[in-house]
C-alpha positions in Angstrom: 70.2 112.3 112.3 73.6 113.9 112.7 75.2 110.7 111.2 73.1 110.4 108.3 73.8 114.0 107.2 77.4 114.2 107.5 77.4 110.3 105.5 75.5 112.0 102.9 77.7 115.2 102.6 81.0 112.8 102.7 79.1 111.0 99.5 79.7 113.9 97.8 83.0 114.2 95.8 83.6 118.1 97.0 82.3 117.6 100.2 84.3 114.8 100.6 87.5 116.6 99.9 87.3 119.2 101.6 86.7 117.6 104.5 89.7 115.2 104.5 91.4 118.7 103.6 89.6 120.2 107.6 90.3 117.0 109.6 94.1 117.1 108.4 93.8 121.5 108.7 96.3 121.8 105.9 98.6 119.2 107.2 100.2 118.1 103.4 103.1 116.4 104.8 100.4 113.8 105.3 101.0 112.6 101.6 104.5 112.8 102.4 104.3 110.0 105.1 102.0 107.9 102.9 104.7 108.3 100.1 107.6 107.6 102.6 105.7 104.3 104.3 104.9 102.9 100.3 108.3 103.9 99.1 107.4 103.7 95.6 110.3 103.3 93.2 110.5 105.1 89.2 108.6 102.5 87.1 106.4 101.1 89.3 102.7 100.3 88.7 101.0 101.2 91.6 97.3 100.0 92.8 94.9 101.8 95.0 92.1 100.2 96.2 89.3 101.6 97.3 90.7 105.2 96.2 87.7 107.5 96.8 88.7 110.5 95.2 92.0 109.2 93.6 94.3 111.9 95.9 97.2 109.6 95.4 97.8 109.5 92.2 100.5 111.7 92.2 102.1 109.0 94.4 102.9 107.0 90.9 103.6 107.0 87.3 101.6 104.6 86.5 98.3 104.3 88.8 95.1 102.2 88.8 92.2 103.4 91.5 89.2 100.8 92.0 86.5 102.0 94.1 82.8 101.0 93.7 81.7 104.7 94.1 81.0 105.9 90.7 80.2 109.5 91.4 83.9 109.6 93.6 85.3 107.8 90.2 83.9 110.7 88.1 84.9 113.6 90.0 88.7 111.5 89.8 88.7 111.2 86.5 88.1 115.2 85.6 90.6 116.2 88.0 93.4 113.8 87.7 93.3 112.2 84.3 95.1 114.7 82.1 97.7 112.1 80.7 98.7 108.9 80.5 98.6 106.3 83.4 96.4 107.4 85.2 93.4 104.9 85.2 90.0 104.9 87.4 88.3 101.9 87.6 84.3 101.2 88.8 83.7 97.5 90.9 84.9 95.7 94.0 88.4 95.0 93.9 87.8 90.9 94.6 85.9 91.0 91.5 87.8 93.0 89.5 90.0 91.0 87.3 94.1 92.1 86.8 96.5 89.7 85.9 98.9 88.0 88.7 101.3 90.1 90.3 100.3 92.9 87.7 101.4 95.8 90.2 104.6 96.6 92.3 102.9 98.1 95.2 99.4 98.9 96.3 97.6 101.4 98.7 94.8 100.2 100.9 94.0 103.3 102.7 91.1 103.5 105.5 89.4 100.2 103.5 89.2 97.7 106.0 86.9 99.2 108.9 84.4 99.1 106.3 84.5 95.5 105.5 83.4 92.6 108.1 86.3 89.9 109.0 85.6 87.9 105.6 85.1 90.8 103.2 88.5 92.3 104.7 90.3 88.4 104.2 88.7 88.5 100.8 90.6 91.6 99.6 93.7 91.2 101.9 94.4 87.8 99.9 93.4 89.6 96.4 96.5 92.3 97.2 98.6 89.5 97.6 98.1 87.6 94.5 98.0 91.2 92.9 101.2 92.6 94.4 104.9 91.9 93.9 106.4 94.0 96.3 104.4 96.3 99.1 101.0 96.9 100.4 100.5 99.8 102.6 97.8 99.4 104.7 96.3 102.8 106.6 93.1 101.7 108.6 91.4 103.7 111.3 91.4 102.2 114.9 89.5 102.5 118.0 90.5 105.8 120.2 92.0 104.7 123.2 91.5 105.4 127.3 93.0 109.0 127.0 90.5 110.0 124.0 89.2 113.2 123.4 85.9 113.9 123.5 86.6 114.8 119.6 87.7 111.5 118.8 84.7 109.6 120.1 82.1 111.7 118.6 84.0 111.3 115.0 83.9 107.7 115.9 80.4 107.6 116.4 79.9 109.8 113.2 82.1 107.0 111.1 80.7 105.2 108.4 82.6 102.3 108.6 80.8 99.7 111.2 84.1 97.6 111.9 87.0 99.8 113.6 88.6 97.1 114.9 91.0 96.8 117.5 95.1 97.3 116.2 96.0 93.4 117.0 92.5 92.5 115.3 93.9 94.6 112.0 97.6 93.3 112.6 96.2 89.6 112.6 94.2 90.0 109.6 96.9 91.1 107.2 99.6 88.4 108.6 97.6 85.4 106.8 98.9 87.0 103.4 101.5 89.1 104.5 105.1 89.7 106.0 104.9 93.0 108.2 107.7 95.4 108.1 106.2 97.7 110.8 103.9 99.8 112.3 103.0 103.0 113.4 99.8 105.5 114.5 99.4 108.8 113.0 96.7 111.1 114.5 95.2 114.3 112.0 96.1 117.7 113.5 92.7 118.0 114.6 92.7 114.8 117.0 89.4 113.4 115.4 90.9 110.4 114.6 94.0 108.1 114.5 94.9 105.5 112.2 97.2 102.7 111.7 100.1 102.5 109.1 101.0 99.0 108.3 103.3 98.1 105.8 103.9 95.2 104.3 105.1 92.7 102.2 103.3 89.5 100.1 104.1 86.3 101.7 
């Protein structure tokens, strides 16, 4: 019951924001790290797949969101799209259709725990046809032994039904990739902790 009334309030595109905006209590050097760990460069085209609410599209000149939620897409678009480059795109990024290599670096940012082991291969190898030079990967993992009690209710509250293990994750992305490294970073409010991965097209 719980569950199925926070999913529905994280459908919605305000909701949604302001509670990525709780969990991290004001914490904006969070966009910093992301920023950091990408290491975009002037010029590049950067891809972000499955971008919710587009929040990092400041990250990039030029910046292409795909996400299959439309309503997310639309609130996006109002917000962001006040020039050029800055693109919002509806569909499944393995069916979506860009030319080879078409972007310098892409963002895959707390994707994959919603995908099952195939669906997460599936997109994992379309980044690396799609990308020249850098994927970040940012993916939510399993609270370990010294959990708070926080973190394992937020778990159970989690939409995605595939938090995998960090090796699990790790092994996953090496089929297409080269990783550079990887670290954990935890939201000031200890409700959960995720992966940053990245890494480089084989």
């Amino acid at each position: 019951m719980i569950k199925g009334f926070i999913s529905r309030l994280g459908d919605h595109p305000l909701w949604n924001y302001y509670m990525q905006i709780a969990a991290h209590m004001g914490d904006f050097t969070y966009s910093d790290r992301i920023k950091t760990a990408l290491a975009p460069e002037k010029g590049d085209k950067v891809l972000d797949a499955g971008c919710g609410l587009g929040l990092y599209n400041m990250l990039a000149d030029f910046y292409v969101g795909v996400d299959s939620n439309k309503d997310h897409l639309a609130w996006a678009r109002k917000r962001f799209v006040k020039g050029e480059n800055k693109y919002f795109v509806a569909g499944d990024l393995t069916e979506v259709e860009f030319s080879f290599k078409a972007f310098d670096r892409a963002i895959c940012s707390r994707v994959l725990h919603h995908l099952s082991d195939a669906g997460s291969a599936a997109l994992i190898k379309k980044l690396a046809r799609l990308t020249k030079k850098r994927v970040l990967f940012v993916d939510r993992i399993p609270p370990g032994e010294k959990a708070t009690a926080g973190e394992k209710f937020f778990l159970k509250l989690e939409k995605g039904h595939f938090v995998r293990p960090l090796e699990d994750t790790i092994r996953l992305i090496e089929e297409d990739f080269i990783i550079e490294n990887v670290s954990r970073f935890m939201n000031r409010t200890r409700t959960g902790e995720c992966a940053v991965i990245p890494a480089a097209p084989r």
